[in-house]
Structure formats: C-alpha cells, structure tokens
N, CA, C and O atoms as a printed pandas DataFrame, in Angstrom:
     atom_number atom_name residue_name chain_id  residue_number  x_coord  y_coord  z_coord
0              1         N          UNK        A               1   34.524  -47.159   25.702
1              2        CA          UNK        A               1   34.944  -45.819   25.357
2              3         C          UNK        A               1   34.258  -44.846   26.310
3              4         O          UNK        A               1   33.060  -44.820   26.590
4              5         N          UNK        A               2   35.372  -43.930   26.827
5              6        CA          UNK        A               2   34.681  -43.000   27.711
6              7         C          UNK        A               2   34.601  -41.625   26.731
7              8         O          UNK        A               2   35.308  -41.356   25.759
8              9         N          UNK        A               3   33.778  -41.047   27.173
9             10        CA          UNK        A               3   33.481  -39.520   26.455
10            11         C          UNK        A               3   33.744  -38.693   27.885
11            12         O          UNK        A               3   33.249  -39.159   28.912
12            13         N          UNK        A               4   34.329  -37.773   27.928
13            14        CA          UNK        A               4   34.015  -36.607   29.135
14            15         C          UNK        A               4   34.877  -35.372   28.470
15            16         O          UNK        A               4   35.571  -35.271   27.459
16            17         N          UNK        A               5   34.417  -34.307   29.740
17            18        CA          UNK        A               5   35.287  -33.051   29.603
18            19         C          UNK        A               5   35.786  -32.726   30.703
19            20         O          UNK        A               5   35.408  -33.100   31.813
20            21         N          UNK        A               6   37.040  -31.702   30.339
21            22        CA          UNK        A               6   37.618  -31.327   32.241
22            23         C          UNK        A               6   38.433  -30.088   31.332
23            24         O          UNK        A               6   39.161  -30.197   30.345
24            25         N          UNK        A               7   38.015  -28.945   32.054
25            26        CA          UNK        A               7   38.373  -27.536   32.185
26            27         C          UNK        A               7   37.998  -27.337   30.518
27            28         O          UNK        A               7   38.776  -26.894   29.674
28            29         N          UNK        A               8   36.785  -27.726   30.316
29            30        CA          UNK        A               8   36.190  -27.321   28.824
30            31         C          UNK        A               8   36.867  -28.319   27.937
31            32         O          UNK        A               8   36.170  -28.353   26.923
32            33         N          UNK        A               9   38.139  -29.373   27.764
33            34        CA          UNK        A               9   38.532  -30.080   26.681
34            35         C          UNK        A               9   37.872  -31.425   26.478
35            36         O          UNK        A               9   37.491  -32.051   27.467
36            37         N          UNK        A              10   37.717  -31.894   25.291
37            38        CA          UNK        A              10   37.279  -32.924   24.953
38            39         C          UNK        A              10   38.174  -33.945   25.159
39            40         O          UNK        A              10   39.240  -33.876   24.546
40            41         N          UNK        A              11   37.851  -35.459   26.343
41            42        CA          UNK        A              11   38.757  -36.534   26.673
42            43         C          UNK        A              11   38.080  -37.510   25.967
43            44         O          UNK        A              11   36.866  -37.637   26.127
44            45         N          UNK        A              12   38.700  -38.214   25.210
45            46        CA          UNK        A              12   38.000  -39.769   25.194
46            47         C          UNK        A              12   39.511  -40.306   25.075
47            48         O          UNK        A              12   40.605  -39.811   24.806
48            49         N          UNK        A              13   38.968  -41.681   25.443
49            50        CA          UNK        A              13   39.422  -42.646   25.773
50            51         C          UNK        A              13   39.401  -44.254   26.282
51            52         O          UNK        A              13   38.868  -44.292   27.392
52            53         N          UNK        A              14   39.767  -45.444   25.874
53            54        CA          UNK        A              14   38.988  -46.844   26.407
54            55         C          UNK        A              14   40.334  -47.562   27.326
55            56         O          UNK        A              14   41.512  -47.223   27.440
56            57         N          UNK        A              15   39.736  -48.417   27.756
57            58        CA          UNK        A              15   40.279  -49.497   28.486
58            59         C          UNK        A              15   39.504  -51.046   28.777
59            60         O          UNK        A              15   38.406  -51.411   29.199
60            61         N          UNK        A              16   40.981  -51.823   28.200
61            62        CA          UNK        A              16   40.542  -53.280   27.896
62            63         C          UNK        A              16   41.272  -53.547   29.385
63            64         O          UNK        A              16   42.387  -53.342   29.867
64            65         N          UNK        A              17   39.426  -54.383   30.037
65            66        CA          UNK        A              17   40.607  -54.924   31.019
66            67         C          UNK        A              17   40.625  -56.431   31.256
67            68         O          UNK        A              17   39.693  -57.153   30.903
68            69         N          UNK        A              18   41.661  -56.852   31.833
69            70        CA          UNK        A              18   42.382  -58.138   31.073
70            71         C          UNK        A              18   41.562  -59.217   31.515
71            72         O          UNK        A              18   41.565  -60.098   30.656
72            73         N          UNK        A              19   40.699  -59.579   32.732
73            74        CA          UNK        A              19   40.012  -60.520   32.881
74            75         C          UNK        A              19   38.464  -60.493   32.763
75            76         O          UNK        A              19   37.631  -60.926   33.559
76            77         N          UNK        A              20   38.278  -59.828   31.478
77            78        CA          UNK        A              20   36.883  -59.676   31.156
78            79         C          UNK        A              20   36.673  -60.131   29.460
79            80         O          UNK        A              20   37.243  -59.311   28.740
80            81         N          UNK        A              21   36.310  -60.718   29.048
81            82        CA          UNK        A              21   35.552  -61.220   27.608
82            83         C          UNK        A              21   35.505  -59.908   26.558
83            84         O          UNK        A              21   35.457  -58.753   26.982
84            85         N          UNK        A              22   35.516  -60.080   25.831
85            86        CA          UNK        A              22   35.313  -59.234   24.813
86            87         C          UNK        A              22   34.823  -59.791   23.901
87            88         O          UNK        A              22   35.196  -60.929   23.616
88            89         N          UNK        A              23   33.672  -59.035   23.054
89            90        CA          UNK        A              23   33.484  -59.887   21.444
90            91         C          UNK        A              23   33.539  -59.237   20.777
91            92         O          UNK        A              23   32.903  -58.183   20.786
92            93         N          UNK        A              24   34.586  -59.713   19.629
93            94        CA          UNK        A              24   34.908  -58.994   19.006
94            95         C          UNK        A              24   34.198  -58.613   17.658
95            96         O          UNK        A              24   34.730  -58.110   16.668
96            97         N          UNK        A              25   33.335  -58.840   17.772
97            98        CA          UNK        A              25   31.620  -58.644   16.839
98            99         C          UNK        A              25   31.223  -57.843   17.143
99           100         O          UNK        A              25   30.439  -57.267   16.389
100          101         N          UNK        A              26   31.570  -57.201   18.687
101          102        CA          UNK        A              26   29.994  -56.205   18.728
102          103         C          UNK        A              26   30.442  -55.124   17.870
103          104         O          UNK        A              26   31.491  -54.914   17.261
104          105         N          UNK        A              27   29.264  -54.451   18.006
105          106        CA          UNK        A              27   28.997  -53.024   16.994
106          107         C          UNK        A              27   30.264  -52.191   18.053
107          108         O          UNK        A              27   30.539  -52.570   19.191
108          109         N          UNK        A              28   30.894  -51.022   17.356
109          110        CA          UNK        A              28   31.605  -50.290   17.805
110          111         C          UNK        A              28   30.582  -48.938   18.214
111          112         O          UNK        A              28   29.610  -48.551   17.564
112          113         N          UNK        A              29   31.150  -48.326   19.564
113          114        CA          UNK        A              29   30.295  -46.958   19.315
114          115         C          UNK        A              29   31.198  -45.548   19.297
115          116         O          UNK        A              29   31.920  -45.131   20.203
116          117         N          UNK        A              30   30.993  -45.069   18.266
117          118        CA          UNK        A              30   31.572  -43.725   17.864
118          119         C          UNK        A              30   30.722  -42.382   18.406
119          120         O          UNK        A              30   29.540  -42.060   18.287
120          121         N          UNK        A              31   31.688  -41.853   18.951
121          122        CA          UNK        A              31   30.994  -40.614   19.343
122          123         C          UNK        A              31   31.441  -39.767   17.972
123          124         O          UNK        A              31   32.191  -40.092   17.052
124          125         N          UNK        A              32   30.649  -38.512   18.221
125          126        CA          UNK        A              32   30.571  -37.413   16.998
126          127         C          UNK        A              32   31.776  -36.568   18.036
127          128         O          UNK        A              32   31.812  -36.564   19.267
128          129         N          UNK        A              33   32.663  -35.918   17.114
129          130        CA          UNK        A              33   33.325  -34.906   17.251
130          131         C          UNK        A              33   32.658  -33.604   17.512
131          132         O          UNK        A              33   32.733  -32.860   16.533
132          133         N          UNK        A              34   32.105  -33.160   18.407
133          134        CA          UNK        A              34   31.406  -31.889   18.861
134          135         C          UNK        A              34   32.088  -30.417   17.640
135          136         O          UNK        A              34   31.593  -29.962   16.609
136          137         N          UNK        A              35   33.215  -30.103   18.288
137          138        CA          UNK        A              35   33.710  -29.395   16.800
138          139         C          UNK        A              35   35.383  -29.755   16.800
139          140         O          UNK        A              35   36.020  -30.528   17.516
140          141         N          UNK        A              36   35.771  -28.952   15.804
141          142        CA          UNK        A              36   36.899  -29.559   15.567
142          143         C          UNK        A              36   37.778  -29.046   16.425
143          144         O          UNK        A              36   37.477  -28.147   17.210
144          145         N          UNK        A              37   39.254  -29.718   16.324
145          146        CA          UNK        A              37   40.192  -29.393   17.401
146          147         C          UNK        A              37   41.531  -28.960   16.537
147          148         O          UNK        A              37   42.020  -29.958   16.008
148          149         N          UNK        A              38   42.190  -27.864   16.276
149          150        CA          UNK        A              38   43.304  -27.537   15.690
150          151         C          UNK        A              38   44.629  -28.052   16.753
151          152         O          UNK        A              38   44.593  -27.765   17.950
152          153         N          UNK        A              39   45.455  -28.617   16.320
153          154        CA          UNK        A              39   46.961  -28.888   16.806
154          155         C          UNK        A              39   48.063  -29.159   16.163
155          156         O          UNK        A              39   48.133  -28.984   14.946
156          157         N          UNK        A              40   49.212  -29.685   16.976
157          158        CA          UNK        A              40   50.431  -29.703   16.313
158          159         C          UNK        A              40   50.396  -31.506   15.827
159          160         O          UNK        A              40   50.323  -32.464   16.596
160          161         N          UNK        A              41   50.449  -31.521   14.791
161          162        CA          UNK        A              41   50.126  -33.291   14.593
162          163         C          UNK        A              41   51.475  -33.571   13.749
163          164         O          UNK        A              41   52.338  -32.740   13.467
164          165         N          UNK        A              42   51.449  -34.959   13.410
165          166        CA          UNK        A              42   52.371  -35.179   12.111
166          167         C          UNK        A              42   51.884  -36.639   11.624
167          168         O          UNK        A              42   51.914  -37.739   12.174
168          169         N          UNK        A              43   51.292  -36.070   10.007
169          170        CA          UNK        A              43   51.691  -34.767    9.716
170          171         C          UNK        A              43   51.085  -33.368   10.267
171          172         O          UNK        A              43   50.056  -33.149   10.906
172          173         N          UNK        A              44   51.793  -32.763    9.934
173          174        CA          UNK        A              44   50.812  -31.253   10.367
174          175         C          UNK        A              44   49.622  -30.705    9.731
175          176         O          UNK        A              44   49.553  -30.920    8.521
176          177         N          UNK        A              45   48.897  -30.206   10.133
177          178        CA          UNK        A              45   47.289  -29.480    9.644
178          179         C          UNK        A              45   47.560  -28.945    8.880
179          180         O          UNK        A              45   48.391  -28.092    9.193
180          181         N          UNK        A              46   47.259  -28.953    7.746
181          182        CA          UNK        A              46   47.903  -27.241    6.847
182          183         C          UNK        A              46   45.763  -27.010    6.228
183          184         O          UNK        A              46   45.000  -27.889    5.827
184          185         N          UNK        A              47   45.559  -25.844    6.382
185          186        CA          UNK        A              47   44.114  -25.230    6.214
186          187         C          UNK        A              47   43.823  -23.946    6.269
187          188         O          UNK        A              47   43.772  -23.408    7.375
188          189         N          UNK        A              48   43.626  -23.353    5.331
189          190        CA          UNK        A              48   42.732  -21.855    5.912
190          191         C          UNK        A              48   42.399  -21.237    6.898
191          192         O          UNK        A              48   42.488  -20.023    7.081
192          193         N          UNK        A              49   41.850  -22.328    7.845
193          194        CA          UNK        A              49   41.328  -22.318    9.308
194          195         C          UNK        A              49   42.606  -22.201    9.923
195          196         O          UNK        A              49   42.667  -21.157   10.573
196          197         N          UNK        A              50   43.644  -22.872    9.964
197          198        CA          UNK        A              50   45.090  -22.646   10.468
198          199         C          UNK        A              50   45.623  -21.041   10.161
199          200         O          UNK        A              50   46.172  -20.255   10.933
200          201         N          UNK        A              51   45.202  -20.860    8.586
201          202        CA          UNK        A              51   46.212  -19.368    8.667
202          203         C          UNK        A              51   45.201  -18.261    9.259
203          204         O          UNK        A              51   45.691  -17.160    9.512
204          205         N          UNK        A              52   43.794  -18.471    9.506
205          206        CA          UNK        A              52   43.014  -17.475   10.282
206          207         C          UNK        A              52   43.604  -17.430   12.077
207          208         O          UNK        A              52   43.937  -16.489   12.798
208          209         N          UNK        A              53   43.538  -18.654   12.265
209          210        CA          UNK        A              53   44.032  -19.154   14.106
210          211         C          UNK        A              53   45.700  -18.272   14.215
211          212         O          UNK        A              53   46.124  -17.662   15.197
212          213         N          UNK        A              54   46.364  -18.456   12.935
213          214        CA          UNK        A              54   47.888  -17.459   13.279
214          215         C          UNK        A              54   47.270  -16.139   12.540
215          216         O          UNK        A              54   47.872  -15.161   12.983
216          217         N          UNK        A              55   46.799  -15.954   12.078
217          218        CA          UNK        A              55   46.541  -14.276   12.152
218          219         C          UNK        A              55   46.124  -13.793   13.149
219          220         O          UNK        A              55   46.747  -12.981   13.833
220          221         N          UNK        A              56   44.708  -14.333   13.445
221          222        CA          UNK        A              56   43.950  -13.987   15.234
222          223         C          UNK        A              56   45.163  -13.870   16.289
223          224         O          UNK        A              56   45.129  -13.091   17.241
224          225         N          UNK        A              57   46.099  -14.622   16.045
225          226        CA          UNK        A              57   47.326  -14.973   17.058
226          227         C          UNK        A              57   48.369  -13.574   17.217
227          228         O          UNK        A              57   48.637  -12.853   18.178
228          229         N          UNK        A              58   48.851  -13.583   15.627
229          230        CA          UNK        A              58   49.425  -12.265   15.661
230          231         C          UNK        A              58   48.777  -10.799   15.771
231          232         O          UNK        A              58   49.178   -9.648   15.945
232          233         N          UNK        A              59   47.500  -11.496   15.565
233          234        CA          UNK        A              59   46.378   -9.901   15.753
234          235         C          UNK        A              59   46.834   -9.824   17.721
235          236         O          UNK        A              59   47.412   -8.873   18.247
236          237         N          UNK        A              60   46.621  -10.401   18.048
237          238        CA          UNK        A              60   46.415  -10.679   19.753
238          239         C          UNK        A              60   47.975  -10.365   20.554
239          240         O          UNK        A              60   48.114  -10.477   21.772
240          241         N          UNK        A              61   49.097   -9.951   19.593
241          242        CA          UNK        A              61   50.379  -10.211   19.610
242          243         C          UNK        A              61   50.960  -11.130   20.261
243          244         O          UNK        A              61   51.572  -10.981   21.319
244          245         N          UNK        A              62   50.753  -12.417   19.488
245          246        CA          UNK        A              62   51.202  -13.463   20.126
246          247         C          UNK        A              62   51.925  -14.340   18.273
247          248         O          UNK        A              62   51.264  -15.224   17.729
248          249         N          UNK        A              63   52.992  -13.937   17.791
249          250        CA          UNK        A              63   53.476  -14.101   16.552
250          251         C          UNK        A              63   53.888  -15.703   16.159
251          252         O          UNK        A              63   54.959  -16.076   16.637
252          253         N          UNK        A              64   53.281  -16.500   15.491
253          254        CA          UNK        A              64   53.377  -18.111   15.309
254          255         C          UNK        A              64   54.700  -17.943   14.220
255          256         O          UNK        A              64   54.963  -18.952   13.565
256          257         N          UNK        A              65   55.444  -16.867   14.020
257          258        CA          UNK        A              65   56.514  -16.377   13.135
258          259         C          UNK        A              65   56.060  -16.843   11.640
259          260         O          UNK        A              65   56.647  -17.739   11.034
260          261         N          UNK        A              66   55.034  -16.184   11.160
261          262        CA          UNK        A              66   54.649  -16.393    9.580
262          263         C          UNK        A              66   52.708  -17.128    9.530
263          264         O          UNK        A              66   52.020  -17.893   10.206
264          265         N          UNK        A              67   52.586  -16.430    8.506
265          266        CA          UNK        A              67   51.340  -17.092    8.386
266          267         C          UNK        A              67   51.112  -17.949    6.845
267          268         O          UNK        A              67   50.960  -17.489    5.713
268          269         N          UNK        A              68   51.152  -19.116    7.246
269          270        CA          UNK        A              68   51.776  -20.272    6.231
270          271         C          UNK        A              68   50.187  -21.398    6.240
271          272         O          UNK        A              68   49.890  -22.115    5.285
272          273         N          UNK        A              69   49.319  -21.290    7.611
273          274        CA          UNK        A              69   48.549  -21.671    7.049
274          275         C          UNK        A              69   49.009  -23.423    7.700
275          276         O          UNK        A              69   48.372  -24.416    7.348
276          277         N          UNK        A              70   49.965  -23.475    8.475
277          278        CA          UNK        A              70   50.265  -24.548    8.616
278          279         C          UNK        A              70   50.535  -24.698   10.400
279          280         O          UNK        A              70   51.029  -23.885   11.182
280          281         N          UNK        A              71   50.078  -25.849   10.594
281          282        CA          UNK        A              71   50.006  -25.935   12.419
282          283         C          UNK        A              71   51.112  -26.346   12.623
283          284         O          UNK        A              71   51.103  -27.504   13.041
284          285         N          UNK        A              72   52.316  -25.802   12.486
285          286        CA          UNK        A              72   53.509  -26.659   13.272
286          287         C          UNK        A              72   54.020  -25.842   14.380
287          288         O          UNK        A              72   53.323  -24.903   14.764
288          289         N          UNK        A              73   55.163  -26.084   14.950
289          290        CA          UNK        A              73   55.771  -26.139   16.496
290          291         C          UNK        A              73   55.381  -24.619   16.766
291          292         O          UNK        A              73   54.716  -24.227   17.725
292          293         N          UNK        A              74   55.891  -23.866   15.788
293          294        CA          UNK        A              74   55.548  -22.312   16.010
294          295         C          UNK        A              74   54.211  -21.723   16.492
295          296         O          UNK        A              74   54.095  -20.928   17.424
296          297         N          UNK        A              75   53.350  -22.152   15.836
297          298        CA          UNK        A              75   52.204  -22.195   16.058
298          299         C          UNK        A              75   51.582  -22.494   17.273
299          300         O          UNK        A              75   50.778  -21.712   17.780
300          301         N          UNK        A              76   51.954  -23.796   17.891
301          302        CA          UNK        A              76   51.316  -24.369   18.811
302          303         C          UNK        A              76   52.337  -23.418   20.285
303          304         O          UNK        A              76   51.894  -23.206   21.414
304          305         N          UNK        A              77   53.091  -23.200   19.998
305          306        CA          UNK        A              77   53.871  -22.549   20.783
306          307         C          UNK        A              77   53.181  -21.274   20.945
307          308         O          UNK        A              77   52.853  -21.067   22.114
308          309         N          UNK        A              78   52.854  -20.330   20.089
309          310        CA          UNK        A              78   51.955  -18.838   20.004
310          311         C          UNK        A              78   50.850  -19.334   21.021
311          312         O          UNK        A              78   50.638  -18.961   22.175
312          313         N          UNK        A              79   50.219  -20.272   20.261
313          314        CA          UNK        A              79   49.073  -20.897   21.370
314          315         C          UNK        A              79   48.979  -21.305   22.683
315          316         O          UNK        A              79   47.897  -21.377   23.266
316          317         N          UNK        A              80   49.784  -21.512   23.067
317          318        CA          UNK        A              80   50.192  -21.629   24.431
318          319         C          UNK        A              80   50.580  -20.600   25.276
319          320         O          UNK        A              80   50.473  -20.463   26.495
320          321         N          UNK        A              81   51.134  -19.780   24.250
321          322        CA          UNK        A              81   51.785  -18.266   25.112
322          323         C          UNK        A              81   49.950  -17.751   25.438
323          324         O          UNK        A              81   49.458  -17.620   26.558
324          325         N          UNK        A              82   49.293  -17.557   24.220
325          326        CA          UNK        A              82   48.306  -16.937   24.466
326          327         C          UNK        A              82   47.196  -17.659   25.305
327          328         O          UNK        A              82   46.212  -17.031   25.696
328          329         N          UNK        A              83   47.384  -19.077   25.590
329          330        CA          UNK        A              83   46.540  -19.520   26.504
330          331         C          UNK        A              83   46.751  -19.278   27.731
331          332         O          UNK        A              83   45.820  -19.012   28.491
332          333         N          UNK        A              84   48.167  -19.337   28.172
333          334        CA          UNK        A              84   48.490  -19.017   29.525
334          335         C          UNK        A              84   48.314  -17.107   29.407
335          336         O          UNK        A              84   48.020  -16.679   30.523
336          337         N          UNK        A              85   48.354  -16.698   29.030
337          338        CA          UNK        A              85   47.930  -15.353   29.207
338          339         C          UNK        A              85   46.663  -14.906   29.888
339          340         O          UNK        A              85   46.424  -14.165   30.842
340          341         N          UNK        A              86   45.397  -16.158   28.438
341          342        CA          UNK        A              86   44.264  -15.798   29.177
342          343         C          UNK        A              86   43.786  -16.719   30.384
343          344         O          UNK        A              86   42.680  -16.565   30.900
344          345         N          UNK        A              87   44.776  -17.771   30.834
345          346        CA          UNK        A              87   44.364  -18.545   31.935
346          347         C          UNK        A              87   43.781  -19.789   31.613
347          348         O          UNK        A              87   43.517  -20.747   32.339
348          349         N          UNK        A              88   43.629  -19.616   30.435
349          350        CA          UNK        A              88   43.047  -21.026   30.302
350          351         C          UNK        A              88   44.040  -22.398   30.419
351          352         O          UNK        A              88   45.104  -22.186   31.001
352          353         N          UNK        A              89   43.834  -23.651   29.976
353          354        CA          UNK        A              89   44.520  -24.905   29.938
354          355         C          UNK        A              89   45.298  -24.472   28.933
355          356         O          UNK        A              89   44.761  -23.993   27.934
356          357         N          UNK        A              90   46.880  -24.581   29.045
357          358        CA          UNK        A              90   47.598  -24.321   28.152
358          359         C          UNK        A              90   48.191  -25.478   27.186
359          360         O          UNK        A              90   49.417  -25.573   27.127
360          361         N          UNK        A              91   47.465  -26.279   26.499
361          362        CA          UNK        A              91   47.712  -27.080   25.596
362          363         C          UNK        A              91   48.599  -27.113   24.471
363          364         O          UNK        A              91   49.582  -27.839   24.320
364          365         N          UNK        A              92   48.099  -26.169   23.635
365          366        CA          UNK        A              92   48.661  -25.722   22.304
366          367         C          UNK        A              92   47.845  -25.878   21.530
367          368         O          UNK        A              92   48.106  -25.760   20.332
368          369         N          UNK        A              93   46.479  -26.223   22.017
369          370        CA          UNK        A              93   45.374  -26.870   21.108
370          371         C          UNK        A              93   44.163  -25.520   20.905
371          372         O          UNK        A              93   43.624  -24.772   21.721
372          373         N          UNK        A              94   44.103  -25.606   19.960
373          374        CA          UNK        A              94   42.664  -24.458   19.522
374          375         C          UNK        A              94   41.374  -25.479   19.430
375          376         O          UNK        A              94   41.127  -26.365   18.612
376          377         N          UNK        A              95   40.606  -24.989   20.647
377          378        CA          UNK        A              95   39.606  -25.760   20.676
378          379         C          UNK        A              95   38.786  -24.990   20.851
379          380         O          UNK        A              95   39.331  -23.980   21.296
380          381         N          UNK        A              96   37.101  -24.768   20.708
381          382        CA          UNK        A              96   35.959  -23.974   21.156
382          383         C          UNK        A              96   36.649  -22.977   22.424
383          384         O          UNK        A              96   36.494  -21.775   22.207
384          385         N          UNK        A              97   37.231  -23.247   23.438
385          386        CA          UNK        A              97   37.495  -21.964   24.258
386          387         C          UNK        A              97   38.148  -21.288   23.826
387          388         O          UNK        A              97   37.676  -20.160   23.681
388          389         N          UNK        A              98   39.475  -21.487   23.393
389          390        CA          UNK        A              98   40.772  -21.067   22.684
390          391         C          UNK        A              98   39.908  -20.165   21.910
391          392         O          UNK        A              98   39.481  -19.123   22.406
392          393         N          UNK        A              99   39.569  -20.629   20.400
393          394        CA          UNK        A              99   39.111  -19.953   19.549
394          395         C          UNK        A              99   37.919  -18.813   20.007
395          396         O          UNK        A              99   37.358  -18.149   19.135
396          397         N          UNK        A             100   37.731  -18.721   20.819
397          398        CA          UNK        A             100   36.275  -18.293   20.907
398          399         C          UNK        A             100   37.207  -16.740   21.802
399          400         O          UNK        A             100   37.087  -15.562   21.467
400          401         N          UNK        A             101   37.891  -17.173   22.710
401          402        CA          UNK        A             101   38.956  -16.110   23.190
402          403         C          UNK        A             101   39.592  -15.276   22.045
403          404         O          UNK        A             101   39.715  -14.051   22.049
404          405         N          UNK        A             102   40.081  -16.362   20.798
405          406        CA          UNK        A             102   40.527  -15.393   19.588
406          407         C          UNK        A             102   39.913  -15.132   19.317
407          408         O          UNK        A             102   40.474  -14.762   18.285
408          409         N          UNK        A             103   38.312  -14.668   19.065
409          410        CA          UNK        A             103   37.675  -14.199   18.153
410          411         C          UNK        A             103   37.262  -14.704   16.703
411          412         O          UNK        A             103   36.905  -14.037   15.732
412          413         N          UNK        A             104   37.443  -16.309   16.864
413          414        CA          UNK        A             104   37.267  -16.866   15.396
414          415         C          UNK        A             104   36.434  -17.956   15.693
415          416         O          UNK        A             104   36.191  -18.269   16.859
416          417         N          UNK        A             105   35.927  -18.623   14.618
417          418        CA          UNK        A             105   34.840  -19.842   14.658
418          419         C          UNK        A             105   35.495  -20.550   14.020
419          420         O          UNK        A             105   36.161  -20.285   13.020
420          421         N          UNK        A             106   35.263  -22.140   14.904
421          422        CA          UNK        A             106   35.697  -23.236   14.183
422          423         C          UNK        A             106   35.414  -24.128   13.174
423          424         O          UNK        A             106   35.909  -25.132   12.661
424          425         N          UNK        A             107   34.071  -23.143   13.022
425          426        CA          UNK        A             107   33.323  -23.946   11.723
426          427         C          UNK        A             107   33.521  -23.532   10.497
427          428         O          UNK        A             107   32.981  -24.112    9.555
C-alpha cells in the first residue's frame, strides 16, 4: 500500500505483482484517514456536514440546486464549478483545501 499526496489530495493505493510471493497471513497495514473526504458516492453521503458544504457553496454563489444535506451529482457539480474558479484540482471532492477555501471545517 502506497500512501502519498499530489496537488494537496490524498492517493492511496496497492499493487500485486505477479511474480512475487505473498502471505497471506501477514498483518495488514492501515493507514489513518488524515480527515475526511466529502463526494459523490453510491450510495450517496447524506450528513449535516453535506448540507453545511451546499450552503458554503450557495453562500460562494455556486448553487448545488437545494440544500438536502445530500452529496449527489448536483452537488459535486457546484464543487467543481467552485474549484475551478479558485484553481484548485477540480475533482468534485471536498477535501481540507476545498473546504478550507469554503470557509468550513471538516471536523
């Protein structure tokens, strides 16, 4: 398992490669989630923290069309408008930069 970052986002990711042993005993290693990451999933996020990220959104006039409190297409779409605005990586993802540009905490 690799851990890294590139333009502030959190990557992980592994690779099995095919002429090497594995045991399938060993201990696994888990990294900690630094903080959390809001997106468009399915199912979708539905949280408090979601209807603060589309208010901040429509505060910023960038409208996720309703504040429902729920991360779907609309949403992640607002997020993107407003990422490419401020230049950042336009994901759709509210992560520590994102949020921190809106004015909200992810904790």
């Amino acid at each position: 398992m690799i851990n890294a970052a590139l333009s502030g986002r959190r990557w992980d990711y592994g690779v099995l490669v095919p002429w090497i042993s594995y045991d399938p005993l060993a201990p696994q290693v888990v990294v900690p989630v630094a903080s959390p990451v809001y997106r468009y999933t399915h199912p979708m996020m539905v949280s408090e923290k979601v209807g603060e990220i589309q208010r901040a959104l429509k505060n910023a006039g960038f409208d996720p069309n309703g504040i429902d409190n729920i991360y779907g297409g609309d949403t992640a779409r607002a997020v993107e408008a407003f990422q490419e605005e401020k230049g950042v990586v336009s994901d759709g993802e509210v992560g520590p930069v994102t949020a921190a540009l809106l004015g909200i905490s992810l904790k």
